[in-house]
N, C-alpha and C positions, 0 to 999 in steps of 0.2 A: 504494500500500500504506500509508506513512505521512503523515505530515504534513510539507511542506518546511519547511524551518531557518525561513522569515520566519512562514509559519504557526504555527508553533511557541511562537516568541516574541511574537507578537500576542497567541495565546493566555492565557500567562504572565504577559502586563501585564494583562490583565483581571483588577481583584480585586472582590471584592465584600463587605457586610456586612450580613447580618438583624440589629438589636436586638431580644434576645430578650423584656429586662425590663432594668430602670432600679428599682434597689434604694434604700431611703427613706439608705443611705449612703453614696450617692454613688458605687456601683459599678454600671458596663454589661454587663451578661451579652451575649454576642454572639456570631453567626456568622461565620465567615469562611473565604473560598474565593478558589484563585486557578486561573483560566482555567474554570470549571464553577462556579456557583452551586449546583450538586446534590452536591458533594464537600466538604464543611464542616469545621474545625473550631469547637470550642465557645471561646471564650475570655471574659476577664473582666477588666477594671478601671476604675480610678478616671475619671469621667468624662473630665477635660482630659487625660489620657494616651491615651483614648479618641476624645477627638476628633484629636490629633495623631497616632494614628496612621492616621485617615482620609484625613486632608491628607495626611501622608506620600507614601500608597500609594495617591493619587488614587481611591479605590473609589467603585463603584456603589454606592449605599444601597437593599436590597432591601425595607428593612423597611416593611411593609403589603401587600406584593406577595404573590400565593397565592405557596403551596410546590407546585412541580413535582418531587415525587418519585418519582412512580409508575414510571417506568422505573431509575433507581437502586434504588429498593426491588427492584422484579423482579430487575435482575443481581446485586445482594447476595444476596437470598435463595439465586438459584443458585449464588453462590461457598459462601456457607455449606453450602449441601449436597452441596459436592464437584462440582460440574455443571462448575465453569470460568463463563468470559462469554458 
């Protein structure tokens, strides 16, 4: 039914980031997700803060890679219409 406690946590440690755009001041507009590349938030800063927090959280660099959204988009769609997943 679910996912066991170690699958879980494997999951978890998967982090990832798209660069979105690299602004002329120094700030990184960016993606980022943890266990799902298709579940994102938008964030934003200053490059070297930017790059620390990659090392940090050892992430996947998705950026240049397509976007695989078409299934996220599909279950969004139907949460937003009241359908459920």
């Amino acid at each position: 039914m679910g996912r066991s406690r170690s699958e879980a946590s494997e999951l978890l440690h998967a982090k990832f980031v798209r660069v979105r755009r690299r602004r002329d001041n120094g700030l990184v507009e960016f993606d980022f997700a943890i266990g799902t590349p298709e579940v994102f938030v938008e964030l934003i800063m200053p490059e070297a803060a930017f790059d620390d927090f990659c090392r940090t959280n050892a992430v996947v660099d998705l950026t240049g890679q397509p976007v695989l959204d078409g299934d996220f988009s599909a279950r969004l769609s139907r949460v937003l219409a009241g359908q459920g997943e």
